[in-house]
MARFI-478094 format. One record per residue (C-alpha): residue in one letter; residue number from 1; x, y, z. Coordinates in steps of 0.2 Angstrom, whole numbers. Layout:
BEGIN
   r     k      px      py      pz
   A   NUM       X       Y       Z
...
***
This chain:
BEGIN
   r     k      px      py      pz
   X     1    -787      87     978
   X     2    -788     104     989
   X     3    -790     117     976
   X     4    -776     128     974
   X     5    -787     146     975
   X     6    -792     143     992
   X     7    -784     157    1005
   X     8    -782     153    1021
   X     9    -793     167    1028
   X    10    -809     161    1021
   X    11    -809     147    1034
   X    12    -822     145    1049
   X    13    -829     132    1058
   X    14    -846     124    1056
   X    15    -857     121    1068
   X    16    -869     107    1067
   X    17    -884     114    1060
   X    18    -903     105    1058
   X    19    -914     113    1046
   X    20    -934     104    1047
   X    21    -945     103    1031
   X    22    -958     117    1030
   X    23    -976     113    1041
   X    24    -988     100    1031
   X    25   -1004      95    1027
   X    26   -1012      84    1040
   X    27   -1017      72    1025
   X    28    -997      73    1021
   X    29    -992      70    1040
   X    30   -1005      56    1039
   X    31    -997      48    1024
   X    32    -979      49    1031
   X    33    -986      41    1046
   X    34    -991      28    1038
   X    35    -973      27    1026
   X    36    -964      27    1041
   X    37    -976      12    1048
   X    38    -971       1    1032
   X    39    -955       5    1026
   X    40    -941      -7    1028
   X    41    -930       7    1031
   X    42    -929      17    1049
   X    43    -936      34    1048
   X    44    -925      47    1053
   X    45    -925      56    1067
   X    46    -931      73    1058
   X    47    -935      75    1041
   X    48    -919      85    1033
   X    49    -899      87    1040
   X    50    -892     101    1033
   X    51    -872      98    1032
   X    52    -857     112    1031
   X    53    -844     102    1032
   X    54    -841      92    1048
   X    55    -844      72    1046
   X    56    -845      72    1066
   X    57    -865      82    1066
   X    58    -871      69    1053
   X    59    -864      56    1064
   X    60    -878      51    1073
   X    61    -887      44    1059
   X    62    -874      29    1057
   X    63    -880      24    1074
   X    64    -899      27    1072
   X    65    -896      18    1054
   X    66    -885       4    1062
   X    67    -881     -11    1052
   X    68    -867     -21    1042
   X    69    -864      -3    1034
   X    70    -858       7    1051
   X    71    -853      -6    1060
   X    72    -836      -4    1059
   X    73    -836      14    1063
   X    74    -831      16    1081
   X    75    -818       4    1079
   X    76    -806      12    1064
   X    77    -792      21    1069
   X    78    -789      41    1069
   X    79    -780      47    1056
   X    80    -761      49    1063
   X    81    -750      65    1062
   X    82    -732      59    1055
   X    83    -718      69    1063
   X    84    -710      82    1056
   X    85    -694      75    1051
   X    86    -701      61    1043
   X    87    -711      71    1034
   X    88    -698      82    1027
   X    89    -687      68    1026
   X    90    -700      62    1011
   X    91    -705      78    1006
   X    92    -686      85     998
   X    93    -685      70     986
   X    94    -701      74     978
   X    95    -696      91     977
   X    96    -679      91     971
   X    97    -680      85     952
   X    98    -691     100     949
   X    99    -677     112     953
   X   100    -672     123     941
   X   101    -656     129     947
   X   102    -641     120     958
   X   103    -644     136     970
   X   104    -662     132     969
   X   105    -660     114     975
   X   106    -648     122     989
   X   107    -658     135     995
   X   108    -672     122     998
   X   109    -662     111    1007
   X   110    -657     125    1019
   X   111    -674     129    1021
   X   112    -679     109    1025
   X   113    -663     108    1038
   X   114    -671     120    1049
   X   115    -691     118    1045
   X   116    -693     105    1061
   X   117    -688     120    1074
   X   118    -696     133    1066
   X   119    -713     123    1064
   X   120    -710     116    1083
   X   121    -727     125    1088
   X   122    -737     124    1072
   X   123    -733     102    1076
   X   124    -739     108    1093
   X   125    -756     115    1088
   X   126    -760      99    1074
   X   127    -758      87    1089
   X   128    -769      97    1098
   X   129    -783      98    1083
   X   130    -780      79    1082
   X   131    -782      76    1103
   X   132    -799      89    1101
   X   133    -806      78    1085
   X   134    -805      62    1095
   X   135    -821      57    1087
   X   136    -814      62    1070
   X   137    -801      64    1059
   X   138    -791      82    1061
   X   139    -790      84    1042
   X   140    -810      82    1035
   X   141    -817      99    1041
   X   142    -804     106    1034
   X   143    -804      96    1017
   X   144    -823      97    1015
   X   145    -823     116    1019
   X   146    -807     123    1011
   X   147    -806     111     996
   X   148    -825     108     992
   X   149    -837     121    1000
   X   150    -829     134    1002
   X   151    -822     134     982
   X   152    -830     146     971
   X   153    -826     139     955
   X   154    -839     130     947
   X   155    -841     114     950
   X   156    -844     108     932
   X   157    -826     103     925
   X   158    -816     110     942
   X   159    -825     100     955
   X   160    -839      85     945
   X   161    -833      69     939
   X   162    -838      56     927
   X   163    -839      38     922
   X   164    -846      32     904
   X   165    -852      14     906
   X   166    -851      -1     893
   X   167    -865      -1     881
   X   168    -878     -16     887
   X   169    -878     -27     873
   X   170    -895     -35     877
   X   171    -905     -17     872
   X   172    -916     -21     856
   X   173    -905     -18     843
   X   174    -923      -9     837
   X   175    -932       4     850
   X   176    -950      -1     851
   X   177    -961      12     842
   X   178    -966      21     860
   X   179    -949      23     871
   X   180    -933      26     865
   X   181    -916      15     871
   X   182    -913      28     884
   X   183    -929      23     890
   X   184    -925       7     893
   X   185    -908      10     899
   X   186    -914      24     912
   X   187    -926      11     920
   X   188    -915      -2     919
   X   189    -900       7     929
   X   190    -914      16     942
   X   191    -922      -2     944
   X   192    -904      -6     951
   X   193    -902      11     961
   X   194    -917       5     968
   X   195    -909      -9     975
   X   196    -893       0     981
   X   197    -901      13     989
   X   198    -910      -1     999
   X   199    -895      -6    1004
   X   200    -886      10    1010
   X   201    -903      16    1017
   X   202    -905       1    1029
   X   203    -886       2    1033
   X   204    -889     -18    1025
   X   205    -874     -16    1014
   X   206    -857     -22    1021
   X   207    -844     -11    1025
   X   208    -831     -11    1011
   X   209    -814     -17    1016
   X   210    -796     -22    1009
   X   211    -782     -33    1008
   X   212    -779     -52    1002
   X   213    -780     -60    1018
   X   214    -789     -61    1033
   X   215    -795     -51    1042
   X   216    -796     -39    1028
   X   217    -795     -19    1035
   X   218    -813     -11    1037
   X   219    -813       5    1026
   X   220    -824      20    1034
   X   221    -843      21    1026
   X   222    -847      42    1029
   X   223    -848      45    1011
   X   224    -866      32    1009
   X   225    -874      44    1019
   X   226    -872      58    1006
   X   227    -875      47     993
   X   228    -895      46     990
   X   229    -909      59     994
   X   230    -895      72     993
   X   231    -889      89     986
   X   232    -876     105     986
   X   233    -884     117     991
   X   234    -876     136     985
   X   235    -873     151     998
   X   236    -863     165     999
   X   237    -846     161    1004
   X   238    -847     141    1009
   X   239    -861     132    1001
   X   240    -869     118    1012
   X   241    -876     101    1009
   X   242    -892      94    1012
   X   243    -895      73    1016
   X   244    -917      70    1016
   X   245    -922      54    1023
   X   246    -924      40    1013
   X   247    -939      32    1021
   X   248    -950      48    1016
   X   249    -942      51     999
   X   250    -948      37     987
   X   251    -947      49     971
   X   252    -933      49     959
   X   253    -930      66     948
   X   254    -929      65     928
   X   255    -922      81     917
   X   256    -928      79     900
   X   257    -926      93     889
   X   258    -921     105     902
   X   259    -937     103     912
   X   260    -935      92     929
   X   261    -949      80     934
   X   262    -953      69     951
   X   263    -961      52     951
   X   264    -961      37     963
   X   265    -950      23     959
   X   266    -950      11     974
   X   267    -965       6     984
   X   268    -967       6    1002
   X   269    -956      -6    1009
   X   270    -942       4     999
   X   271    -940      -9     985
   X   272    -940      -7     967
   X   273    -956      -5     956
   X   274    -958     -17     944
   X   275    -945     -11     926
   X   276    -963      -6     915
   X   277    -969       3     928
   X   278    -954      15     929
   X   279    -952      12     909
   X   280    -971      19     907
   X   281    -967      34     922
   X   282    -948      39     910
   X   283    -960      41     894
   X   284    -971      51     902
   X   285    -957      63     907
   X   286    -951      63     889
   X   287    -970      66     882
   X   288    -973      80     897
   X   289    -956      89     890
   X   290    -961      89     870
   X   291    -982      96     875
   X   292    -975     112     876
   X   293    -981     114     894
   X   294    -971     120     909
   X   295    -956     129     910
   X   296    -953     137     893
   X   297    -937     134     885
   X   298    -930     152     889
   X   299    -932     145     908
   X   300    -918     131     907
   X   301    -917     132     926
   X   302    -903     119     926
   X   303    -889     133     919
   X   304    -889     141     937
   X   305    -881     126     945
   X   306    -866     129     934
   X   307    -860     145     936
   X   308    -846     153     951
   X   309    -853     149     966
   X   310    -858     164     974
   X   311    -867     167     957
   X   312    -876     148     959
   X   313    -882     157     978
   X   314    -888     174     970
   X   315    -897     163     957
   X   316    -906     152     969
   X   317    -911     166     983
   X   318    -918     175     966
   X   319    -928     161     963
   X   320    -937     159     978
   X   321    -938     177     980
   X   322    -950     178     964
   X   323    -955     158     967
   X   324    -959     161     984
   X   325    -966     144     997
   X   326    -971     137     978
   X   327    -952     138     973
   X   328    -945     132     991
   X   329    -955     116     988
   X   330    -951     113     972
   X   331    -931     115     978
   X   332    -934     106     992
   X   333    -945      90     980
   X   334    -929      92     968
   X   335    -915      91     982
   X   336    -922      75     990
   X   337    -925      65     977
   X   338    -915      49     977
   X   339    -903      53     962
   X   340    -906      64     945
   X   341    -908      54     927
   X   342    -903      65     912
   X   343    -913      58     897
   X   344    -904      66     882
   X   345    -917      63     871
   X   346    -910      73     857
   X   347    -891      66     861
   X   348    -885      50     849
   X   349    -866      49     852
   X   350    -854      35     844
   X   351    -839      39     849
   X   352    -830      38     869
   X   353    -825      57     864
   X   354    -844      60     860
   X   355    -849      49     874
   X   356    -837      58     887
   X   357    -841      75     884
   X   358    -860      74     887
   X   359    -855      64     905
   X   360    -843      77     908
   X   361    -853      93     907
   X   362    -866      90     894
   X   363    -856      99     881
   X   364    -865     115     872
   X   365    -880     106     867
   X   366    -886      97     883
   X   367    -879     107     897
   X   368    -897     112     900
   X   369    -901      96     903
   X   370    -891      95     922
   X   371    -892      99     938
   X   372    -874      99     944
   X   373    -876     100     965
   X   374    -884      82     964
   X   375    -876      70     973
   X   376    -879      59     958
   X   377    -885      60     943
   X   378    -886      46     931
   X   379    -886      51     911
   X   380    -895      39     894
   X   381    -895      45     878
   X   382    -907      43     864
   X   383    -897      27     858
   X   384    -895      19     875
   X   385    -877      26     879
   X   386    -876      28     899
   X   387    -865      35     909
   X   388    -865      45     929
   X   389    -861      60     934
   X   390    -855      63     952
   X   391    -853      79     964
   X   392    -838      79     973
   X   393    -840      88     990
   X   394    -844      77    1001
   X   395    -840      59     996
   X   396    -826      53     985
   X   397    -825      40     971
   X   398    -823      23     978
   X   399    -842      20     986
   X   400    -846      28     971
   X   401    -838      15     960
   X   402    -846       1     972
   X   403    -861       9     967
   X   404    -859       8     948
   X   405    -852      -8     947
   X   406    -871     -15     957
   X   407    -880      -4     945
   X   408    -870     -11     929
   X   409    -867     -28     935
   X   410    -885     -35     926
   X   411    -893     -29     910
   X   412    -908     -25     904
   X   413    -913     -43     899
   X   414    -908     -48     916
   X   415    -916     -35     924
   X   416    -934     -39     915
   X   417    -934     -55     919
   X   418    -932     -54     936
   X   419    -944     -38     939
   X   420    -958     -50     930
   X   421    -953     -62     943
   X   422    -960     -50     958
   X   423    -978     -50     963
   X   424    -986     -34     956
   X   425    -999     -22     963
   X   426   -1009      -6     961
   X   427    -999       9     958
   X   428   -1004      24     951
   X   429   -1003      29     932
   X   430    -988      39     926
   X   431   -1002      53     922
   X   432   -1006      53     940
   X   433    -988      50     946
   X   434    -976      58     935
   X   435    -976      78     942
   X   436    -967      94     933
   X   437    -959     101     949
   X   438    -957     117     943
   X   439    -974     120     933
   X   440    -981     129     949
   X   441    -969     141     947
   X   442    -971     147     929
   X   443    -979     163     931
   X   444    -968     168     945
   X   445    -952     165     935
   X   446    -957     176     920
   X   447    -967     191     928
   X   448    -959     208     927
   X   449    -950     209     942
   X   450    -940     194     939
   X   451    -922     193     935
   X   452    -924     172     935
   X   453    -922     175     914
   X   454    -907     186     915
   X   455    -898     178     927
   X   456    -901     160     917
   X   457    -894     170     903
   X   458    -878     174     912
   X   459    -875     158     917
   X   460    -879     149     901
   X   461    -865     163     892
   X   462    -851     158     908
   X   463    -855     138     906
   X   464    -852     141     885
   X   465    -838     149     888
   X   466    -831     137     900
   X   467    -835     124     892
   X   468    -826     131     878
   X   469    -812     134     885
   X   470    -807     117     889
   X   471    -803     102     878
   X   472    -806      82     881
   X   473    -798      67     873
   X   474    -799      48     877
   X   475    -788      39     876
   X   476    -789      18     875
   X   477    -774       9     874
   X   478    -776      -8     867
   X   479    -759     -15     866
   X   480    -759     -26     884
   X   481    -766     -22     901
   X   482    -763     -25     918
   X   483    -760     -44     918
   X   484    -746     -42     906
   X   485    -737     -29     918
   X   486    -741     -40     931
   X   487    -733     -54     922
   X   488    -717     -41     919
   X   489    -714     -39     937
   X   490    -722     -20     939
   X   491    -735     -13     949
   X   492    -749      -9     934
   X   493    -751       9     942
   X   494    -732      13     945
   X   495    -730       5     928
   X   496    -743      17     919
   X   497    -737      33     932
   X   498    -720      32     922
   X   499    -726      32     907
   X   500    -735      47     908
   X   501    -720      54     918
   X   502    -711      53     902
   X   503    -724      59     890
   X   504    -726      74     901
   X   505    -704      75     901
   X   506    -705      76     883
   X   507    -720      88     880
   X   508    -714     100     893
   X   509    -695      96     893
   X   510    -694      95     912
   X   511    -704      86     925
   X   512    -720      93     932
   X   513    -728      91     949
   X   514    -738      74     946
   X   515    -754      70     960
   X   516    -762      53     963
   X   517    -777      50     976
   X   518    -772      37     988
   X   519    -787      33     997
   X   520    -785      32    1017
   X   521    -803      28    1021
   X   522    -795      14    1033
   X   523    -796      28    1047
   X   524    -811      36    1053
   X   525    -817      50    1041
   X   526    -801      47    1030
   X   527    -803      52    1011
   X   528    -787      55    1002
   X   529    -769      56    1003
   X   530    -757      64     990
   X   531    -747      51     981
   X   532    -733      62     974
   X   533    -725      53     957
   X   534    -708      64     957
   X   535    -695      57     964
   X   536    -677      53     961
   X   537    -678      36     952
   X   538    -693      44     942
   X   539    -681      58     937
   X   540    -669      43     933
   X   541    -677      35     922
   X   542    -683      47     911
   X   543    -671      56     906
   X   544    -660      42     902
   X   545    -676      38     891
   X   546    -672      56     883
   X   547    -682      71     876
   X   548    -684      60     861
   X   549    -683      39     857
   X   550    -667      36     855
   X   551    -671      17     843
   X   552    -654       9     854
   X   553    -669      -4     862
   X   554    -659     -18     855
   X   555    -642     -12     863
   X   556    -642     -25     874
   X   557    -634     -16     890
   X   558    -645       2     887
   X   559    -659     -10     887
   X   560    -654     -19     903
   X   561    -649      -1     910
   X   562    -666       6     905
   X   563    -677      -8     914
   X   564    -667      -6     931
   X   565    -669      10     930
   X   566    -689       6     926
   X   567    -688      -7     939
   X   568    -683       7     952
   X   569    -694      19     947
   X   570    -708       7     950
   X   571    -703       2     967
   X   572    -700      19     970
   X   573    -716      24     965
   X   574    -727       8     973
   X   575    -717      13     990
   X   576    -723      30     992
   X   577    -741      24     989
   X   578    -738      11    1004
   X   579    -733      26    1012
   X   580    -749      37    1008
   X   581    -761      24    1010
   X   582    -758      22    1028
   X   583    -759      42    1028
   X   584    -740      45    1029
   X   585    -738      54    1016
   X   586    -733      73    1015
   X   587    -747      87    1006
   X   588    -759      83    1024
   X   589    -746      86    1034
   X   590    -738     101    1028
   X   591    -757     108    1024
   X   592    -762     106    1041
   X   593    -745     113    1049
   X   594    -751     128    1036
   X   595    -767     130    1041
   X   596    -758     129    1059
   X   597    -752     147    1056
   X   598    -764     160    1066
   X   599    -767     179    1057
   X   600    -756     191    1060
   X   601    -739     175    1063
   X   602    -726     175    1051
   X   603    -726     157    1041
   X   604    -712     146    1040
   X   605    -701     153    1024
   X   606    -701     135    1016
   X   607    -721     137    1011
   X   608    -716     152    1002
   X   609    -700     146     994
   X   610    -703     143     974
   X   611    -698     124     972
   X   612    -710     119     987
   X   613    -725     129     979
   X   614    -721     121     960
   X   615    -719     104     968
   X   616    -736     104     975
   X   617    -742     113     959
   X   618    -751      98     952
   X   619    -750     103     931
   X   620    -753      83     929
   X   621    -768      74     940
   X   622    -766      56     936
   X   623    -781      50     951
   X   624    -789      36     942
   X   625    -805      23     946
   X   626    -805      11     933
   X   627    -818      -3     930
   X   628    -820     -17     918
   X   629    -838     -10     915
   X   630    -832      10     912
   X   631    -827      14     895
   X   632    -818      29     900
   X   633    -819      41     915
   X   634    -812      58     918
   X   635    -813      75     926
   X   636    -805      91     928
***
């Protein structure tokens, strides 16, 4: 969702922007030569795009990459503009249970009766954008500026999301005496990353898509293209993200113990090494962080990516002031690795709560252990607990969710057997292979002139303290699921989006605003719609339900009462996500007719009146991605 901090006046327009990998060795240039001779996956035309915000300057790489993946691309609709009066026609129902006063209500229906003159221009202008963006949609530059890159908040708990995967029941019930089940599970999972990545890479993957019949709706595929080799990158004011090609990246990264290491974990052609060899190249990372060798542990590097973002710029430009072309490199060898896996070595959680909060942020004790601008990064603990950890910017849940479900979908057994099955060949030895990124850097870090400890310090004290600050519970209810709801008549989602409308009713003792993601990737450059859960029938229901149970379920005619009144609030609900999905609902809208306004006009008085700013004050998010193999899942 857009963050509500963001001011209008922080906005400006991004400009396509290349930035090329520093000059190389002649015995590197001849290595990538031959790379980009055997690789299965096209080379790229350069070596790095640097992204700030605009899906339409990375946009040439779905046609260079071609395949099943983008081929649906220049067909999918643009992303419509509703008018105004539909829009406020659904807007003042959502709004209106939130009043808190009759002369509330009526003040903001006064407001709404003469909105579509006032807002004739700002309607004027959002077509334009629309007509100018052709190629695009008229919202993402916008939604990935103002709502991701430009937010200064960190982006552990505000921005970052999780997902804790089921426990593979086919790990040894006893680690062997040299790897720990984290090990394993890490190799396993990167093993099947492997394979994806492939997939995405080549553009062989095809194109997600919807609906029971045929033909199903294509959904857009921009997000795979910041999905693998890629990273956030922190600057001043609007951070950027950088996208390395995958055909000269082989290497993986690995944080253990708060130190971050590089090895190789597909060969040539792009395909997965065999499971011992990445098994033997994990330990090695694991033996290299206990030697006492590298970074020292006053040096936990990974802190920096965690602070305000303007602080996370300062930090880095510090670094490679004292680091120098040593620290660009190792920044650049950590940025375009494929994914990041966190072994938590010294982490054994039991519990989903346990489980959640190392996912979520790493908690207090394995914060260090992170680097939080990664595109991905996939997290095993000492006992074989595995879970993912996403950044947020530029790509949204549901390719991500494709993703997990490859990488979950076979376990470790079956995952062994068939990497036996491949021929094998010469590869190097993890000593050779496995490299410390940092290690060059050491003596630069902790020389006099640097402020690299201080600043590490600082943001290690601001992580605590946010951590701190907020609170996780799971929550897994048992009772029945979505085939029972299904069997009742109710949309599973509209089902469950009442019952937390009613928890919230009798915690708060009023309503509050309520936001679901609806995804509206069916059109070009789409990511989300608002699905607003207030409405009329909502209110309905609820408080016939009361502040408090009222034990009168086996009244015969409150029970029937209380289930059509369920039954409307469902439909009620299920509607407005029809609505959304097809990107009619109201929060783009009225965002873009708000980002319409130029400096120096006055706005529309309904974007200032109270009851419109508390109904698109979200105090309950409900988006959710579900999967049969996710334990739990959450963010903040």
């Amino acid at each position: 969702m857009l963050r509500q901090r963001i001011h209008r006046s922080t906005f400006t327009l991004a400009k396509k922007s290349f930035i090329s990998t520093p000059s190389t060795s002649s015995s590197t240039l001849s290595s990538l030569s031959i790379l980009r001779t055997m690789s299965t996956i096209k080379p790229w035309p350069q070596p790095m795009v640097e992204s700030h915000g605009d899906y339409r300057s990375e946009a040439f790489l779905e046609s260079h990459i071609g395949g099943k993946l983008y081929s649906k691309q220049s067909s999918l609709p643009k992303l419509p503009i509703p008018s105004v009066k539909e829009t406020i026609a659904k807007f003042l129902p959502t709004a209106l249970p939130l009043a808190h006063s009759q002369e509330e209500k009526d003040s903001l229906i006064q407001l709404c009766n003469g909105f579509e003159g006032e807002s004739e221009e700002l309607q004027k202008r959002l077509l334009a954008r629309q007509e100018e963006m052709s190629n695009s949609s008229w919202l993402q530059l916008w939604w990935n500026t103002l709502g991701y890159l430009q937010v200064r908040d960190p982006v552990v708990v505000n921005v970052s999301y999780f997902f804790h995967f089921s426990d593979d029941g086919t790990l040894p019930e006893v680690p062997p005496a040299t790897k720990s089940l984290g090990v394993l599970r890490a190799a396993s999972l990167l093993y099947s990353s492997a394979q994806f990545r492939q997939l995405v890479a080549s553009g062989s993957l095809p194109y997600e898509a919807i609906g029971r019949k045929e033909p199903k709706t294509p959904l857009c595929s921009v997000a795979y293209k910041y999905m693998f080799n890629a990273c956030r990158v922190p600057r001043k004011d609007q951070d950027s993200y950088r996208i390395y090609d995958p055909a000269l990246n082989t290497h993986v990264i690995v944080a253990c113990g708060g130190k971050f290491y590089s090895f190789d974990f597909v060969d040539e052609s792009g395909e997965p090494l065999g499971l011992e060899v990445i098994e033997e190249r994990l330990q090695k990372c694991v033996e290299m962080s206990k030697s006492g060798g590298g970074v020292s542990n006053e040096l936990m590097l990974g802190y920096l990516t965690s602070d305000d973002r303007d602080k996370c710029a300062e930090s880095r430009a510090e670094l490679i002031r004292v680091g120098g072309a040593k620290m660009e490199k190792a920044l650049e060898k950590l940025e375009s690795g494929a994914l990041l896996i966190c072994l938590d070595e010294n982490e054994e959680p039991i519990s989903k709560k346990q489980s959640s909060e190392l996912f979520w942020t790493g908690g207090l004790s394995s914060g260090h252990n992170r680097w939080f601008d990664k595109s991905i990064q996939l997290i095993c603990t000492n006992n074989g607990k595995a879970g993912m950890n996403g950044e947020h910017s530029m790509m949204d849940g549901m390719p991500v969710v494709g993703f997990c479900d490859f990488i979950t979908k076979r376990s470790y057994t079956e995952v062994a057997a068939e990497s036996r099955g491949k021929s094998g060949g010469i590869v190097e030895s993890a000593t050779e292979n496995v490299k410390d990124i940092f290690s060059d850097c050491v003596g630069d870090l902790a020389s006099s002139g640097s402020n690299v400890s201080a600043n590490i310090a600082e943001s290690k004290a601001n992580f605590d303290k946010l951590i701190s600050a907020h609170e996780l519970q799971t929550q897994s209810f048992q009772g029945y699921g979505s085939n029972a709801i299904k069997k009742m008549g109710y949309s599973p989602d509209a089902f469950v989006q009442m019952a937390m409308q009613l928890a919230t009713y009798r915690l708060w003792k009023e309503q509050g605003g309520t936001y679901e993601a609806t995804q509206v990737r069916p059109f070009l450059h789409g990511r989300t719609e608002t699905t607003r859960t207030v409405s009329p029938a909502c209110e309905a229901f609820i408080k016939t339900m009361g502040l408090r149970p009222k034990h009168d379920e086996m009244d015969a005619a409150k029970r029937k009462d209380k289930l059509e009144l369920l039954r409307e609030a469902v439909a009620s609900h299920s509607k407005y996500i029809g609505m959304a999905a097809k990107a009619m609902g109201v929060d783009r809208h009225l965002l873009g007719l708000a980002l319409s306004v130029k400096d120096g006009e006055t706005a529309p008085p309904l974007f200032s009146h109270p009851l419109y700013v508390r109904s698109k004050t979200w105090r309950v998010s409900t988006s959710h991605l579900t999967h049969p193999r996710f334990d739990s899942w959450g963010y903040g």
